[in-house]
C-alpha positions as CSV (number, residue, x, y, z in Angstrom):
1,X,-13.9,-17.8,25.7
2,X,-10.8,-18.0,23.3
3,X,-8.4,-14.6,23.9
4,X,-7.3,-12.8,21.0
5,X,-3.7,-11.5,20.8
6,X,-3.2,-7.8,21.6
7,X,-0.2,-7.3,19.7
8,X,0.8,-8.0,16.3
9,X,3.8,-10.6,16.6
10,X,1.2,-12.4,19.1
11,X,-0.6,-13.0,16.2
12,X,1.9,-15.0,14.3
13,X,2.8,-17.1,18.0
14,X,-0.9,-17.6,17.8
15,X,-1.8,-19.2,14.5
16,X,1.5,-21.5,14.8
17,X,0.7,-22.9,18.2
18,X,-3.3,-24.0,16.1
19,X,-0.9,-25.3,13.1
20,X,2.6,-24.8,13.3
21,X,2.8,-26.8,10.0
22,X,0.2,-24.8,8.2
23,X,1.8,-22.9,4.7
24,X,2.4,-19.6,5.4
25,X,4.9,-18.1,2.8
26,X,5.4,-18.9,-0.8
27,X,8.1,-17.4,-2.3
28,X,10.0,-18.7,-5.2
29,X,10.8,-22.6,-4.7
30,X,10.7,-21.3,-0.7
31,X,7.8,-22.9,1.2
32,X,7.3,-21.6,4.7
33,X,5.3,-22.4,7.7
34,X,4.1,-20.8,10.2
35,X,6.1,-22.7,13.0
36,X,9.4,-21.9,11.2
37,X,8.3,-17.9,10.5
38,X,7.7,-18.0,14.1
39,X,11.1,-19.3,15.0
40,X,13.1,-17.5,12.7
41,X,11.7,-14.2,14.3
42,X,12.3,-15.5,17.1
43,X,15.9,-16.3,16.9
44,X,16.0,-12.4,15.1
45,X,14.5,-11.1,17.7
46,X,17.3,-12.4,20.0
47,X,19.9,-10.9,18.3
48,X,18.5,-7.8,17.9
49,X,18.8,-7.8,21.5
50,X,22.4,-8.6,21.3
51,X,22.6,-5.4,19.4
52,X,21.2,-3.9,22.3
53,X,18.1,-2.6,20.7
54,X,15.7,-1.5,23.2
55,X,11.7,-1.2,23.1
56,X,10.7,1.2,20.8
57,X,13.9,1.4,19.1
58,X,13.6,1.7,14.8
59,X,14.7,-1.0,12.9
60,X,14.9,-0.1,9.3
61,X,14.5,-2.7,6.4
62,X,15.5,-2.3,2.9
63,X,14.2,-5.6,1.2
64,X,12.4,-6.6,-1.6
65,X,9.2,-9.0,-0.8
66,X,11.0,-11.8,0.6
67,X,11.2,-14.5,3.8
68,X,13.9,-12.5,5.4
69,X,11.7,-9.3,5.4
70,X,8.6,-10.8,7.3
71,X,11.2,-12.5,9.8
72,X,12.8,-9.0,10.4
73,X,9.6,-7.0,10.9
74,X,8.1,-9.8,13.5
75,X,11.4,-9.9,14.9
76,X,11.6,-6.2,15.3
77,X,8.6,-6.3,17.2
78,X,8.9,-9.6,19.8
79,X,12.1,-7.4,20.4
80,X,9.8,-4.5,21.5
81,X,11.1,-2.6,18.2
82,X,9.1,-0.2,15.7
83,X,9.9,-1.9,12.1
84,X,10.3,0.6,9.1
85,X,9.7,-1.1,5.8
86,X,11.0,0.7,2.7
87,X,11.5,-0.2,-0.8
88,X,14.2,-2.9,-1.7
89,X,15.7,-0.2,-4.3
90,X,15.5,3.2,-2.4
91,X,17.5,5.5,-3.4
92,X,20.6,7.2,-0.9
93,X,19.1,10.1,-0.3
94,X,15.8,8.5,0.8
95,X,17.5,6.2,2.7
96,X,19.5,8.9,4.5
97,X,16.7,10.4,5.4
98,X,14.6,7.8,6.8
99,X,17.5,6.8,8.6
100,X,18.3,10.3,10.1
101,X,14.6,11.2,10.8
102,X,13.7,7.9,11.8
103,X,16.9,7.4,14.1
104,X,16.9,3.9,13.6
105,X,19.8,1.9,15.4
106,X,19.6,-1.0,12.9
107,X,19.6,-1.3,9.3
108,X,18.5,-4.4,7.3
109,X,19.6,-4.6,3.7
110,X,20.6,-6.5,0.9
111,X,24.3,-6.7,0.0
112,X,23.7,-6.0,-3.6
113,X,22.5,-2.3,-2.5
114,X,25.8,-1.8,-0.7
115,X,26.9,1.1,-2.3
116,X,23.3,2.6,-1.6
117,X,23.8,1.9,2.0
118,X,27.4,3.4,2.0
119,X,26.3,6.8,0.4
120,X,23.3,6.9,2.8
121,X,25.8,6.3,5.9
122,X,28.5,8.8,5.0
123,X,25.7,11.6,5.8
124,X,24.1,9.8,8.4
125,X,23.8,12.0,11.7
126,X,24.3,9.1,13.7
127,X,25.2,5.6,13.9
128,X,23.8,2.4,12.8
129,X,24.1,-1.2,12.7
130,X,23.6,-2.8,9.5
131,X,22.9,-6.7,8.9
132,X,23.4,-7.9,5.3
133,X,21.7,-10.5,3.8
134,X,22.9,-12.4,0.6
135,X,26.7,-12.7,-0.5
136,X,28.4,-10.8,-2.2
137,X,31.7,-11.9,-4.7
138,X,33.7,-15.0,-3.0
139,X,31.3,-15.2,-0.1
140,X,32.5,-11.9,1.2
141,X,29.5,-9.8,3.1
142,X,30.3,-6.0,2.3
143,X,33.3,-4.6,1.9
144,X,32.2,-0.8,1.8
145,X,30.5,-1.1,5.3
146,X,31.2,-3.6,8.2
147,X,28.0,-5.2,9.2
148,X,26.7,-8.8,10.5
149,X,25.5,-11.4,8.3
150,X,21.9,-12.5,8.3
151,X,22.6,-16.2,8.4
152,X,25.0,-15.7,11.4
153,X,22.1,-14.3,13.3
154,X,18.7,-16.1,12.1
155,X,20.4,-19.4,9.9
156,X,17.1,-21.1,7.6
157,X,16.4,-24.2,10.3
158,X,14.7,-26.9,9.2
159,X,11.5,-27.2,11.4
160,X,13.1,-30.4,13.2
161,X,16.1,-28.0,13.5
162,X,17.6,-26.9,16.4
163,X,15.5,-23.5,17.2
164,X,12.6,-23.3,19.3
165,X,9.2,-23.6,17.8
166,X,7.2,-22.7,20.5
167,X,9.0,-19.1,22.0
168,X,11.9,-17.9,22.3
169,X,15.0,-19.3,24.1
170,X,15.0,-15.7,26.0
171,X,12.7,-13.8,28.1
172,X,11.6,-10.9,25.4
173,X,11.0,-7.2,26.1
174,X,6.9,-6.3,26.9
175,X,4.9,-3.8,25.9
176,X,0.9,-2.9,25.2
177,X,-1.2,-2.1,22.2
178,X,-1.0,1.2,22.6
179,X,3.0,1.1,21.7
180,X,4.0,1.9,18.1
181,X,5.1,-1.3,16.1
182,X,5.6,0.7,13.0
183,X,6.4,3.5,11.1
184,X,5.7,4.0,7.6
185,X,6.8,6.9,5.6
186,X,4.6,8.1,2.4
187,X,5.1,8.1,-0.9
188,X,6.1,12.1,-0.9
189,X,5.8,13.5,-4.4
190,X,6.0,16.6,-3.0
191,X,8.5,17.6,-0.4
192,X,9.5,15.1,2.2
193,X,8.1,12.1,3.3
194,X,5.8,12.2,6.6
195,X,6.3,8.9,8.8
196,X,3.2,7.8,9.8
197,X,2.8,6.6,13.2
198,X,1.3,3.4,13.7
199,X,0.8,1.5,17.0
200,X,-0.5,-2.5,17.8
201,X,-3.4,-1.4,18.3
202,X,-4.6,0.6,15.3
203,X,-2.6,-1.6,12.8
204,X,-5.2,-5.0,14.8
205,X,-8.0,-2.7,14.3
206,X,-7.3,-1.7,11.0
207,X,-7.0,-5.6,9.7
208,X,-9.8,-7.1,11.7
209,X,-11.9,-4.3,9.7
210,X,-10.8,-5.4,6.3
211,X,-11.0,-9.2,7.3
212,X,-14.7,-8.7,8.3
213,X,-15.9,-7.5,4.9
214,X,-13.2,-9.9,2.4
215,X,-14.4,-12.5,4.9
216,X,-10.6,-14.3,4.9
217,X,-10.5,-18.0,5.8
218,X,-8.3,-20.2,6.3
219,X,-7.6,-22.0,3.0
220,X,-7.2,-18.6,1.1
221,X,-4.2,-18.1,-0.7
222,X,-3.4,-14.5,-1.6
223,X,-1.0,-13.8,-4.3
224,X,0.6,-10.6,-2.9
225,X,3.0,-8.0,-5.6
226,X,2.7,-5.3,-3.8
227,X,6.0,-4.1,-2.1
228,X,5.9,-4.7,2.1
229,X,7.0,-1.3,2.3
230,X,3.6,-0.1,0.8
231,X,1.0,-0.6,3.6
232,X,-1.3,-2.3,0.8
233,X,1.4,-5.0,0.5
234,X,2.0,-4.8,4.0
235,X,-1.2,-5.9,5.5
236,X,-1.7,-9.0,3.2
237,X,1.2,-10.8,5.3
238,X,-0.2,-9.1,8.6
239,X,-3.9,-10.2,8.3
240,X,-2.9,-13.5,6.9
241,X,-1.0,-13.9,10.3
242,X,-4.4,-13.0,12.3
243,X,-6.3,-16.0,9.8
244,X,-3.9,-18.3,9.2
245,X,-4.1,-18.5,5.3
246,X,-1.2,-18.6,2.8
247,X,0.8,-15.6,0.9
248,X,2.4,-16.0,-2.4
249,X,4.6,-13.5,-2.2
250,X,5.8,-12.0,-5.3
251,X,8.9,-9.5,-5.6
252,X,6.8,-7.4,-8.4
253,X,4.2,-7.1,-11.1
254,X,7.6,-6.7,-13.8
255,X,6.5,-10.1,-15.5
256,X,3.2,-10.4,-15.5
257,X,2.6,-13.3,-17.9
258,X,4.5,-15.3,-14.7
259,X,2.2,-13.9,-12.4
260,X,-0.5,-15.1,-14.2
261,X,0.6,-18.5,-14.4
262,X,0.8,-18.5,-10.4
263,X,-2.7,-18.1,-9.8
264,X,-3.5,-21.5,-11.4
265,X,0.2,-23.2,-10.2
266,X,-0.5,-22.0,-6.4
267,X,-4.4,-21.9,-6.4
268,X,-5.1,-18.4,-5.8
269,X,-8.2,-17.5,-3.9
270,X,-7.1,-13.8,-3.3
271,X,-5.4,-10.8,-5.8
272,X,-5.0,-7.4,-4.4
273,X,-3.6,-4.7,-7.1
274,X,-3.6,-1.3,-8.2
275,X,-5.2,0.4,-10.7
276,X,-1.3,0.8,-12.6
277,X,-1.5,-3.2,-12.8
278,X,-5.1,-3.4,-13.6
279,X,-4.1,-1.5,-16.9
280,X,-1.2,-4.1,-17.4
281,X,-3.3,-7.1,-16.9
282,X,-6.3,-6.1,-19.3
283,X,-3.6,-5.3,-22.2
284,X,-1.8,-8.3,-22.0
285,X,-2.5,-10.6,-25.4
286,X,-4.1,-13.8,-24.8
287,X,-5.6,-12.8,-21.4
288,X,-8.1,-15.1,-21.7
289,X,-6.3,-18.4,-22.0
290,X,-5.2,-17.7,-18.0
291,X,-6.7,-19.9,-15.7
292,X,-8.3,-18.0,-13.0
293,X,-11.1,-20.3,-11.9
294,X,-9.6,-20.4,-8.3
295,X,-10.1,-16.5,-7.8
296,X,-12.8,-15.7,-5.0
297,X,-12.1,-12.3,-4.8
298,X,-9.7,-9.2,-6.1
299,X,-9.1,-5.8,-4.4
300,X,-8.4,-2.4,-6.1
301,X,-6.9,0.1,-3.7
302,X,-3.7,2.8,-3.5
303,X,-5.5,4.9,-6.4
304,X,-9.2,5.5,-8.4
305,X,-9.9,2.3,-10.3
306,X,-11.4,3.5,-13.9
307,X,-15.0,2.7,-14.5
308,X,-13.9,1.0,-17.9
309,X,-11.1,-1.3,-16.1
310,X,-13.0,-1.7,-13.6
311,X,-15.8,-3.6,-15.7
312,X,-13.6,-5.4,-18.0
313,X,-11.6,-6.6,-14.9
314,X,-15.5,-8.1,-13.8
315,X,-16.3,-9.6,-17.1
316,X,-12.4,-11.1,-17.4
317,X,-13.0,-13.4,-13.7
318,X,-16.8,-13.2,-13.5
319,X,-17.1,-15.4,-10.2
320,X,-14.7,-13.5,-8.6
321,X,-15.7,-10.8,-5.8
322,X,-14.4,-7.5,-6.7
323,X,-14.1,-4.9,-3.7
324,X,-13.5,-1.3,-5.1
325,X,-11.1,0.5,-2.2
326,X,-10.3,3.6,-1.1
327,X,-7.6,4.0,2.0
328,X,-4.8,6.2,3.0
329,X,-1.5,5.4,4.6
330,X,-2.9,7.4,7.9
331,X,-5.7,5.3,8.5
332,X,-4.8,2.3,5.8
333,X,-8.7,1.7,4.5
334,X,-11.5,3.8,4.8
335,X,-14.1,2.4,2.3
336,X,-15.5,-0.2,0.3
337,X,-18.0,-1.4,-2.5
338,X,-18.6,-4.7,-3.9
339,X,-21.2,-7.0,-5.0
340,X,-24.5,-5.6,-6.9
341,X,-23.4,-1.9,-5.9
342,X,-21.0,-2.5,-8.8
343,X,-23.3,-2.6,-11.1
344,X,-25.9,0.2,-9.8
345,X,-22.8,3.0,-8.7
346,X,-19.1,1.8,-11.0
347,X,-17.6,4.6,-10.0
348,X,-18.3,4.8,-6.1
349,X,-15.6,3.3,-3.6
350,X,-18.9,2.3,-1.3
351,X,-19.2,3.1,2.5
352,X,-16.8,3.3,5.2
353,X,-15.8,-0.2,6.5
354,X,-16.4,-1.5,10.0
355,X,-15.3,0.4,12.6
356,X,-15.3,3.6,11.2
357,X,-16.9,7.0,10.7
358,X,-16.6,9.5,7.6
359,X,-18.2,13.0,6.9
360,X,-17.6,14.9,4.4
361,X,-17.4,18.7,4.9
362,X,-16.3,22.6,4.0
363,X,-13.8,24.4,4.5
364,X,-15.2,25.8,8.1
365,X,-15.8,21.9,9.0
366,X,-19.5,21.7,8.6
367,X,-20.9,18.9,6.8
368,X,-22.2,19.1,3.0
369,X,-24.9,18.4,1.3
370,X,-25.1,15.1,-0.9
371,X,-23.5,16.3,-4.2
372,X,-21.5,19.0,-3.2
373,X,-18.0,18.6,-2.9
374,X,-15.8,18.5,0.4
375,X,-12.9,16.9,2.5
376,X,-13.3,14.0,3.8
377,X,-12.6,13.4,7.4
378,X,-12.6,9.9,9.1
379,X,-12.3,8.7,13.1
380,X,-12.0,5.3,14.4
381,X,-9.5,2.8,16.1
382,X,-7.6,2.4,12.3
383,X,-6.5,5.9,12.5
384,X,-2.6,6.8,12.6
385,X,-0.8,8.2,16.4
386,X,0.0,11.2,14.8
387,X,3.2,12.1,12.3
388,X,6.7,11.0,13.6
389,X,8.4,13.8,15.0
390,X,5.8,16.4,13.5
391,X,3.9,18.0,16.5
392,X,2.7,20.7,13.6
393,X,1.5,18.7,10.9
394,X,-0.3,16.1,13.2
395,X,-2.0,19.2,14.5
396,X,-3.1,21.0,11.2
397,X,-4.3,17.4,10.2
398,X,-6.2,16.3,13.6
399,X,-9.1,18.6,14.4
400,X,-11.6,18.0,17.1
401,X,-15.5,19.0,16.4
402,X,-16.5,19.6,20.1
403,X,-19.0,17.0,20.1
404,X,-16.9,13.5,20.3
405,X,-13.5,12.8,22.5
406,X,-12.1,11.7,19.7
407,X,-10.2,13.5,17.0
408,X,-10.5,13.8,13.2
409,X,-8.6,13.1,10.9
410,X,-8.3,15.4,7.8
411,X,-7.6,13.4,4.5
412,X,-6.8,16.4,2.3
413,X,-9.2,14.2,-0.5
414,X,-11.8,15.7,-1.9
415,X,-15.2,13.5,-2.0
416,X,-19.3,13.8,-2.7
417,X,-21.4,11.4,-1.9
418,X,-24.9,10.8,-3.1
419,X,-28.5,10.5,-1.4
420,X,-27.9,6.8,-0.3
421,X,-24.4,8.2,1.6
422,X,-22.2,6.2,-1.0
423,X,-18.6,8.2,-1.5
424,X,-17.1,9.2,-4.7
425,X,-13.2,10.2,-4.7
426,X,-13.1,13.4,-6.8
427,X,-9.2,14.3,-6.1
428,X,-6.4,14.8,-3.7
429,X,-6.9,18.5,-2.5
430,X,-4.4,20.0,-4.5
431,X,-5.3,18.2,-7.6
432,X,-8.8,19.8,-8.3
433,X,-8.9,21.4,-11.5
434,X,-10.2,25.3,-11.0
435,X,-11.4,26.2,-14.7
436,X,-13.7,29.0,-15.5
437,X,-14.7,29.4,-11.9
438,X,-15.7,25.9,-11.4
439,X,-13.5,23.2,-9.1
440,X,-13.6,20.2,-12.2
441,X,-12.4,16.2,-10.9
442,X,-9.5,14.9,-12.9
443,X,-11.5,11.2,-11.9
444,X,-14.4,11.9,-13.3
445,X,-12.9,13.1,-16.8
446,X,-10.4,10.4,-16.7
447,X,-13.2,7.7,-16.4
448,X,-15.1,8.3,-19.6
449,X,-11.6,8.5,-21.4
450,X,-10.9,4.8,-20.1
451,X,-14.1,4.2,-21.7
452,X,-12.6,3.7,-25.1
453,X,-11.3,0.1,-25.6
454,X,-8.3,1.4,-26.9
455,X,-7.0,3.1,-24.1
456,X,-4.8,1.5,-21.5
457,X,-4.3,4.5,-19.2
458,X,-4.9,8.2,-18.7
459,X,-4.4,11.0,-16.3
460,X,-5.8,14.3,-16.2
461,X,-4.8,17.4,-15.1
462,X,-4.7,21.6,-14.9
463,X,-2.6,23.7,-17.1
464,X,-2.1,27.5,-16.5
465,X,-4.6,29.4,-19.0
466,X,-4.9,33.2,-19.4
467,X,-8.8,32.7,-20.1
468,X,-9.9,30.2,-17.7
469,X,-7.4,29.9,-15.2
470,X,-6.5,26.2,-15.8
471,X,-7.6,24.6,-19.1
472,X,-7.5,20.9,-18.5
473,X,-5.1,18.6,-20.2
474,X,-5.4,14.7,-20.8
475,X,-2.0,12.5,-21.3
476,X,-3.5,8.9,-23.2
477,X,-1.4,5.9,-23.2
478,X,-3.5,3.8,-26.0
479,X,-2.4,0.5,-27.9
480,X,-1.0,0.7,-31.0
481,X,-3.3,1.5,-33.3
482,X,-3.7,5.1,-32.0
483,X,-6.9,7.0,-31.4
484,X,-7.2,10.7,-33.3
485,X,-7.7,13.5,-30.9
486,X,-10.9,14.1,-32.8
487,X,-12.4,11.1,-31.5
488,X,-11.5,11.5,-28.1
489,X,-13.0,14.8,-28.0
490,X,-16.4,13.6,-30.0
491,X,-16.4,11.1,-27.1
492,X,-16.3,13.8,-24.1
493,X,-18.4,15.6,-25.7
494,X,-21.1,13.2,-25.5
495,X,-20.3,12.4,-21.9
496,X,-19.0,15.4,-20.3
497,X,-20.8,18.9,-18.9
498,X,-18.9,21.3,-21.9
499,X,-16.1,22.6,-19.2
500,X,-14.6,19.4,-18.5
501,X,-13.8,18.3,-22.1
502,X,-10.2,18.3,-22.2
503,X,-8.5,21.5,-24.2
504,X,-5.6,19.8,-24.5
505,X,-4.7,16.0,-25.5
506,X,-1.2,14.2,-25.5
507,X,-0.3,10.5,-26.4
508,X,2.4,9.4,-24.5
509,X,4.4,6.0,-24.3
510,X,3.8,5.9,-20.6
511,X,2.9,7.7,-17.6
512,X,5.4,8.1,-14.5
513,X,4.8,6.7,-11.3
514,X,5.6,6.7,-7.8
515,X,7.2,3.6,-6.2
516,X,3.7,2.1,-4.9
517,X,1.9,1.9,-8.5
518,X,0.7,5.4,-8.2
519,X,0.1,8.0,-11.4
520,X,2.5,11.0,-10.1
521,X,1.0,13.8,-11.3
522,X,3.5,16.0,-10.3
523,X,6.0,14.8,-12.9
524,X,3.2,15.3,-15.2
525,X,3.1,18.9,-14.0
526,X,7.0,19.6,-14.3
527,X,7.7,17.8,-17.0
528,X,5.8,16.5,-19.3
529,X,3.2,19.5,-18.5
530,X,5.6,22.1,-19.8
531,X,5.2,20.5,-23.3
């Protein structure tokens, strides 16, 4: 009987010693294997050592999606390391505080995001080695902060080159499943970001779920844009590791009309997004004249899909599998629907995956009734360690029930589900519109909006009212040829129960989001909300 790796840099040692010259990065004009990803870390690894990082050390890394970010983060581990991913363009003050809450001992960045890193390291509470990749002006590194160069310590060998490809050339540090391997911070639209805690072990689980119901193979090709540092983007290169199919890894979803013309260039079996580039993709002109006859199967995850996108995204790649998602960063994926439950319940996100358990219940922690709203709580083997360095927020969001030895986790979402047990995301706890008495879901309203061709995106929310207590408000982004308020309203009114038609409507150019794709509806609150 074949034994499965325990850890998640086994993984990648695993599939290169089957096919070491199997594809397993595209990036650019780059072409990657998985013998020379396996090496690379390798020779990472080693020098992270030489910078006397110990097990369970943080590395941070500040890259877009690119090669020398899925060397660093399985280097990071096979060096016993926790990797922290964060976005290629954070911001100083995020990056200080990563750095100071994480206590990371290396960073990882880019050269052109020196002066980023500088600001970042003059408030720094402690210190912290940083290797640069890239070159900056006549081949110099960085001269605002003294660092090591990436192609000093892991050079681009050829695969015939002179680095090992099958271990290291030193004895590397051990450690079990049960160790962390990452931590990765949330989006925080609201106060400070929360690390979450993840260990080998949860982060297997968690993949081996989602490849049991997309059913990965081998010759997939997944065309990834989602950042690394989002765990979305992140699990595409970690489950492709634990298969041994190929990434296309994009830096973004800024040009789409190019990442379009990839899916036919590189043959793309697999396209996860969001429900941000869902929007994009359905409004681009001449959407039809893509070829996307190698597409087996897209995901939607990171927010709620629209019931209108949703079925235009079906009738645009008709043989293509479409698996409706819904997941957190604490536990990555909860839920799923796909197939002929598409048609019969558009605006479900299914049942919980493999592997795990869901209830949904009050504020006392009983369970509810189908129908009724409630939190939805989740156990299983894909749930998060706790919060990094936050004994009291892991314990207001763990609870035990007395019955199992496990504990709960406590989403803060708000769900119902209906008399077959399919879940329906109503809204993040704090989101719930509370209008004449009655809790109203910004989802539901926003999903017979997206009905109307014309509109690319919307987002619904609660504005203080001295009559009802929050009247509910509707920003439209719509194509040119803009829809009247009247006809919007008509619409709602056909669809909607008479308190959750909109009181207020307002076209916009565009609707802010957070760094993973995400509609913030905080801005929307604090800014465009005071209009």
């Amino acid at each position: 009987m074949e034994h499965h790796p325990d850890l998640l840099h086994e993984w990648l040692r695993w599939t290169a010693r089957r096919d070491r010259t199997k594809e397993a990065l595209v990036c650019g004009q780059e072409r990657w294997s998985y013998g020379r990803l396996d090496a690379c870390s390798d020779r990472f690894a080693e020098s992270l050592l030489d910078m006397t990082v110990t097990p369970q050390d943080r590395v941070v890394i500040m890259l877009d999606n690119c090669p020398e970010a899925v060397i660093g983060l399985f280097g990071t581990l096979k060096a016993g390391g926790v990797f922290v991913l964060v976005a290629g363009n954070t911001r100083a003050r995020r990056l200080r505080y990563v750095l100071d809450d994480s206590q990371a001992k290396v960073l990882v960045a880019n050269v052109n995001r020196a002066a980023a890193v500088a600001e970042a390291l003059q408030g720094c509470s402690h210190d912290v080695q940083v290797i640069w990749v890239g070159q900056g002006n006549n081949g110099e590194v960085c001269q605002e902060v003294a660092g090591r160069k990436w192609q000093d310590l892991c050079a681009h060998e050829s695969e015939s080159g002179g680095v090992s490809l099958v271990g290291s050339l030193v004895e590397l540090p051990r450690c079990i499943d049960l160790d962390l391997a990452a931590i990765l911070y949330t989006s925080a639209t609201t106060g400070q970001a929360k690390g979450v805690m993840c260990s080998h072990r949860s982060m297997i689980a968690a993949a081996k779920s989602i490849l049991t119901y997309i059913d990965n193979r081998e010759d997939d090709v997944v065309l990834n844009v989602l950042p690394l540092s989002f765990g979305y983007g992140l699990y595409q290169v970690l489950m492709a590791c634990m298969v041994g199919f190929t990434v296309v890894l994009e830096r973004s979803f800024l040009y789409p009309h190019i990442t379009m013309q990839r899916i036919a260039q590189e043959h793309v079996t697999g396209f996860p997004l969001v429900p941000s580039m869902a929007a994009m993709l359905l409004r681009m002109k001449n959407i039809d004249e893509y070829d996307f006859r190698s597409l087996r199967y897209i995901t939607s995850a990171g927010a709620a899909l629209p019931v209108g996108h949703l079925q235009r995204l079906r009738q645009l790649v008709p043989q293509a599998t479409v698996f409706n998602m819904y997941g957190l960063t604490e536990c990555v994926r909860v839920c799923f629907l796909s197939g002929a439950e598409l048609d019969r319940r558009p605006a479900s996100v299914g049942r919980p995956m493999p592997n795990c358990e869901v209830r949904i219940v009050d504020e006392y922690g009983d369970p509810v009734a189908p129908g009724e709203a409630g939190e939805l709580i989740i156990r299983g083997a894909n749930v998060m360690q706790g919060y990094w360095r936050d004994r009291e927020m892991t314990d207001r969001t763990f609870r035990s029930d007395g019955e199992t030895t496990s504990r709960w986790l406590y989403s803060g979402d708000y769900f119902r589900t209906d008399e077959a047990g399919y879940l329906y995301f109503l809204a993040r706890r704090d989101d719930l519109i509370k209008t004449r008495g009655e809790r109203v879901s910004p989802r539901e309203v926003e999903d017979v909006i997206c009905e109307l061709a014309a509109v690319r995106e919307t987002a619904v929310i609660g504005v203080p009212d001295e009559v009802l207590g929050q009247a509910i408000k509707a920003f439209i982004v719509c194509d040119e040829a803009l829809l009247e308020e009247k006809a919007i309203l008509r619409h709602c009114l056909k669809r909607l129960e008479p308190l959750m038609v909109p009181k207020h409507i307002e076209f916009v150019a565009a609707l802010p989001k957070t760094e993973r794709g995400k509609i913030n509806r905080r801005e929307l609150q604090t800014v465009l909300g005071e209009g």
